[in-house]
Structure formats: structure tokens, C-alpha cells
C-alpha positions in Angstrom: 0.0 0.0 0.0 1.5 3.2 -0.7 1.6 6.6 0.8 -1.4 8.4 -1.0 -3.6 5.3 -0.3 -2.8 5.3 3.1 -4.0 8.7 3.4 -6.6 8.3 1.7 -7.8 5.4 4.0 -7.2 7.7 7.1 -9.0 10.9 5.8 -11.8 8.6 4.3 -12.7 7.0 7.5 -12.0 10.1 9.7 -14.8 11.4 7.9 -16.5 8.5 8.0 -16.4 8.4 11.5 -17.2 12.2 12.0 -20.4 11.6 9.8 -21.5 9.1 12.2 -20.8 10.2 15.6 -22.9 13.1 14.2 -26.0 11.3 12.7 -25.4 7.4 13.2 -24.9 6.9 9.5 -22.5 7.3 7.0 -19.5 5.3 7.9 -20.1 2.3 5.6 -21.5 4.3 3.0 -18.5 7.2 2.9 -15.8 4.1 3.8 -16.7 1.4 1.9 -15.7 2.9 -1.3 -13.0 4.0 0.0 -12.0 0.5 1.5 -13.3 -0.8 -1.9 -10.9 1.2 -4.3 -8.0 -0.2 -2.4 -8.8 -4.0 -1.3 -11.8 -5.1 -3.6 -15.7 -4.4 -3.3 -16.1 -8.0 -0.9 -13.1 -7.8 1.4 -14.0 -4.0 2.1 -17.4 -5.1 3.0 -16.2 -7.5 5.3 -13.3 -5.1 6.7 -15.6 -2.4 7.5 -18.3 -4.6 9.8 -15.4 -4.5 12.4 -15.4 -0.4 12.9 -19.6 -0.2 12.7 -19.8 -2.5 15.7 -17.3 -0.4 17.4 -18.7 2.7 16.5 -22.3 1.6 16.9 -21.4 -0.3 20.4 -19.7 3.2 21.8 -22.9 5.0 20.3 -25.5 2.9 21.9 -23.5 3.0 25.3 -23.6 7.1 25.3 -27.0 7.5 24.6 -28.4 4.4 26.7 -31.3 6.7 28.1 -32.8 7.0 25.0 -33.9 2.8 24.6 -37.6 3.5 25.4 -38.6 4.5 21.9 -36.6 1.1 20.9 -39.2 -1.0 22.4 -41.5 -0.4 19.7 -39.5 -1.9 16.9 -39.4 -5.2 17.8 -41.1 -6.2 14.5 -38.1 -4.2 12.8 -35.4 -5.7 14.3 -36.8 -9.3 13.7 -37.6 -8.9 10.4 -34.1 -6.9 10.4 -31.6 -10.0 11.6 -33.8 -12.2 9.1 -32.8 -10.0 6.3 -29.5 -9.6 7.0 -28.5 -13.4 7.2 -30.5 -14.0 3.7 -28.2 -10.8 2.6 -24.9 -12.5 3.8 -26.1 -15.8 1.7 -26.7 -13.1 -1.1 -23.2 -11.0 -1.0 -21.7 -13.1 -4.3 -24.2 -13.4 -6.6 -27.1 -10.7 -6.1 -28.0 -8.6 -9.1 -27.2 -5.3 -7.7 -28.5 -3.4 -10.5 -31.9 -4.2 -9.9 -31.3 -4.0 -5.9 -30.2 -0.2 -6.5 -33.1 0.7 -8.2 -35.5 -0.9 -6.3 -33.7 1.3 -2.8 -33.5 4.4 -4.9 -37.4 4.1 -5.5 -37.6 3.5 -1.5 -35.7 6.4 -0.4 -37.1 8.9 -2.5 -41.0 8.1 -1.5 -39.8 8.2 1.8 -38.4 11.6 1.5 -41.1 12.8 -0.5 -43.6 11.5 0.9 -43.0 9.5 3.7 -44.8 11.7 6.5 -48.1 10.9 4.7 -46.8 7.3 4.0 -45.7 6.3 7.5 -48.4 8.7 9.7 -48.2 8.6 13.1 -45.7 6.1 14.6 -48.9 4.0 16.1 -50.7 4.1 13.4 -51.2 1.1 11.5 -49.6 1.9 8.3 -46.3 2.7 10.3 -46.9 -0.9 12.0 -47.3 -2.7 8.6 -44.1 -0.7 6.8 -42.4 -1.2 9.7 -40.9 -5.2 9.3 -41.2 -4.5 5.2 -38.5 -1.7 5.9 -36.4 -3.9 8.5 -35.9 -7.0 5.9 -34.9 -4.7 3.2 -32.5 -2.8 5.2 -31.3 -6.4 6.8 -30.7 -7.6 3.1 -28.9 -4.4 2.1 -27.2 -4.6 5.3 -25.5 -8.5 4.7 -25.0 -7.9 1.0 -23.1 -4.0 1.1 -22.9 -2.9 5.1 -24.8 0.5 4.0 -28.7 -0.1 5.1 -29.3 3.6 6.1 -31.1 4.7 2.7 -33.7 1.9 3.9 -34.2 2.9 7.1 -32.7 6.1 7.8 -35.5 7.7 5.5 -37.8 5.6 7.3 -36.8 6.9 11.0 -36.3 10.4 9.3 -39.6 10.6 8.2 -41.0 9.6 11.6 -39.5 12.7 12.4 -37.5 11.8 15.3 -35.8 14.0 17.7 -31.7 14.2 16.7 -31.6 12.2 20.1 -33.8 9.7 19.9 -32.9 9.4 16.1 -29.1 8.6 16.8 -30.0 6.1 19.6 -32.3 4.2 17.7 -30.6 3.8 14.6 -27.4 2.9 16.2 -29.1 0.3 18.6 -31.1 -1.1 15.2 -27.6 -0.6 13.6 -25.8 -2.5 15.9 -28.0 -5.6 16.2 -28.0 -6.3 12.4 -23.6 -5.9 12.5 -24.3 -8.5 15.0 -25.6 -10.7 12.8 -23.6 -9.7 9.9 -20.5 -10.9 11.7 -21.7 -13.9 13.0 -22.9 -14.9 9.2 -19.9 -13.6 7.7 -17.8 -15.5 10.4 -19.8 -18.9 9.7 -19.7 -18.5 5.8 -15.8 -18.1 6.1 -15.1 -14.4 5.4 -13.4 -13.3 7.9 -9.1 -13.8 7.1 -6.8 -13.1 9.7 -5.6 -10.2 7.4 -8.8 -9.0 7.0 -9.4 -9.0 10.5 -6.1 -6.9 11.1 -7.0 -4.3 8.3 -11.0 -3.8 10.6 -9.1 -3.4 13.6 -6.7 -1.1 12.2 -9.4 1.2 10.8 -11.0 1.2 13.8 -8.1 3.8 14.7 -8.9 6.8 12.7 -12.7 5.9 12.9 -12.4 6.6 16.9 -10.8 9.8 16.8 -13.5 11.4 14.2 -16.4 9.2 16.5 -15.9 11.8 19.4 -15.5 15.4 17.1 -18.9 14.0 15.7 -20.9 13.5 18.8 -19.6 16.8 19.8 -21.0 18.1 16.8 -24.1 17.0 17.1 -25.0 18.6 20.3 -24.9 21.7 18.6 -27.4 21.1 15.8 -30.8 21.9 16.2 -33.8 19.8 14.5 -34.3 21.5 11.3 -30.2 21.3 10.8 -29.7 18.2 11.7 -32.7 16.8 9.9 -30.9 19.0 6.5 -27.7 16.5 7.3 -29.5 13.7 7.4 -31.6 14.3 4.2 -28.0 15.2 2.3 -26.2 11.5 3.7 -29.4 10.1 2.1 -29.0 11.6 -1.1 -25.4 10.7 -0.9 -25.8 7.1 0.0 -28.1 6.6 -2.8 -25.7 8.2 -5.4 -22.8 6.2 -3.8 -25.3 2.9 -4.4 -26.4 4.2 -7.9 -22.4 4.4 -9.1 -21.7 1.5 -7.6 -23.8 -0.7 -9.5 -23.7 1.2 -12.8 -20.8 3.2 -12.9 -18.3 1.6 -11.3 
């Protein structure tokens, strides 16, 4: 690896890691390219698990208080965890193309219109999109590592506070990476040097992780909902080249 790559690693995920201390997303989608230009599209999928469950672990723990808005998503995280394991099963051979589009559709009626689509979080339109969104995020999850278009937009248009929307996508976050390392660790993924090269870019991750969370303590609602809507326009380009471009 040489010198510009190297730095290029480092500033990639040191944004990567600023993005999601601040919001709870955007460190697969801004790193995995990244990771991907360097090492390959699969081993930087499998590379990057290793920071998220770092970063989501130290995000869960700082905003703990937070949980009680969690206990409504049971049906999302189930349906979640079954996704992602069909995802990890899918990470050779699924027709991306087709994937992309179908996401792109999803996160653009969700920004568009998702208030009107999803209601009020009780209601029962928000109870029946609620598992729908959780599989298709779990799939995108196992096959890329980058499931916030799915359910990012979905949380964002539920309009949740910049607290409760950080808790509660790193907690739903977190529990998928679960799964997606203990599917990637069963299917044979994980290399030693792989291993090495997550725990590695765990280091710059860290350092951003803690500028972020600073930084978002001094957004307000309408600001912070204005970042959010811009990593969800960017993680839909990023999927978009990915899977025609690139």
C-alpha cells in the first residue's frame, strides 16, 4: 500500500467516523468505497463490519437513556436479523443493478412522501411498513454494510428527535452488524488479514467518532434533519455508481 492510499484510508474514514458520531450513519457508505478502491468491493465489506460494531457499540452506550422508543420496533429488528442473514447468503451473486433501483425508489417516496406514507408512529400503516422496511434494510445490510437509505429515510420521516434518532438507529444498527459478523464469520469471510485491516481502521474511525458527537450537540432539529436528508441523497448516489458506474 503506498503513501497516497494510506492517506486516503485515514482521511476517508476520519470522515467517515465524524459523519457518524454526528447522525449514526454514513460510515459504511462514505468508507466502503474508500476500502473498496483499495482491497476489492467483498473484502471491504467484510473489513468495514469490524469499525460499525465499534462505532455503533460506543454509540448505543452514550446515549443508553434513550432505549424506550426502541421497544416499539421489535417487529423491525426481527424482520431486520432475518434479512441480513438472507443478505450475507446473497453477497456473491445478487443482481445489484436491480437491488439499486429498487432502494432508490424507497428512499425517494420516503423523502417525499413518507410523512403521509408512514403517519403517526402507532398508526397502523407505520406498524405494517415497519418489518417491510427492517428485511430490506437487513438484506442491504449482509450484501453492502450500508442499510441507512432503507431505514434512515424511514426513521427520518418519523420525524424523530436528533436524540432519539441517533439512539435508535445505532441500537437497530448494531444488532444487524451482530448478525452480519456472525454470518460472515460462519460462511468463512473473515481472514486473519482482514481482521487486522478492521481493527486497524477502527483507529482513525475513533478519533472522528468523538468530534462528531460533539458536533451534534450543537445542531438543532431543522439542521440536523438538513444532514441527514443530504447522507441520504449521498448514500443513494454512492449505491447508484456502484452498480452502474463503477
Amino acid at each position: 500500500m503506498g503513501s497516497i492510499q494510506l492517506l486516503t484510508l485515514v482521511v476517508g474514514l476520519g470522515i467517515a467516523g465524524l459523519a457518524k458520531g454526528a447522525t449514526a450513519m454514513g460510515l459504511p457508505l462514505i468508507a466502503t468505497p474508500i476500502l473498496a478502491s483499495v482491497f476489492g468491493p467483498k473484502q471491504a465489506v467484510v473489513i468495514i463490519t469490524i469499525p460499525i460494531v465499534v462505532a455503533n457499540t460506543l454509540l448505543v452506550v452514550q446515549g443508553w437513556r434513550a432505549f424506550g422508543y426502541l421497544r416499539t420496533l421489535v417487529p423491525l429488528v426481527a424482520a431486520n436479523a432475518i434479512g441480513t442473514v438472507i443478505g450475507a447468503l446473497l453477497l456473491a451473486g445478487l443482481d445489484q443493478k436491480t437491488f439499486a433501483i429498487l432502494i432508490t425508489a424507497m428512499v425517494v417516496l420516503f423523502l417525499l412522501r413518507g410523512d403521509r406514507l408512514v403517519g403517526d408512529p402507532g398508526a397502523r400503516r407505520a406498524r405494517l411498513l415497519t418489518p417491510i422496511v427492517g428485511f430490506v434494510g437487513g438484506v442491504m445490510q449482509g450484501t453492502t454494510s450500508i442499510s441507512s437509505p432503507v431505514i434512515g429515510s424511514f426513521f427520518h420521516a418519523m420525524r424523530l428527535a436528533p436524540r432519539e434518532y441517533v439512539i435508535t438507529l445505532a441500537a437497530v444498527f448494531q444488532l444487524s452488524s451482530i448478525v452480519q459478523v456472525i454470518s460472515y464469520s460462519a460462511l468463512g469471510l473473515f481472514t486473519p488479514e482482514l481482521v487486522t485491516l478492521g481493527i486497524l481502521a477502527c483507529i482513525p474511525m475513533l478519533l472522528a467518532l468523538g468530534a462528531g458527537i460533539a458536533l451534534r450537540g450543537r445542531l438543532d432539529q431543522v439542521r440536523f434533519r438538513q444532514v441527514i436528508v443530504a447522507l441520504l441523497v449521498a448514500s443513494v448516489a454512492n449505491l447508484l455508481w456502484r452498480s452502474f458506474v463503477s
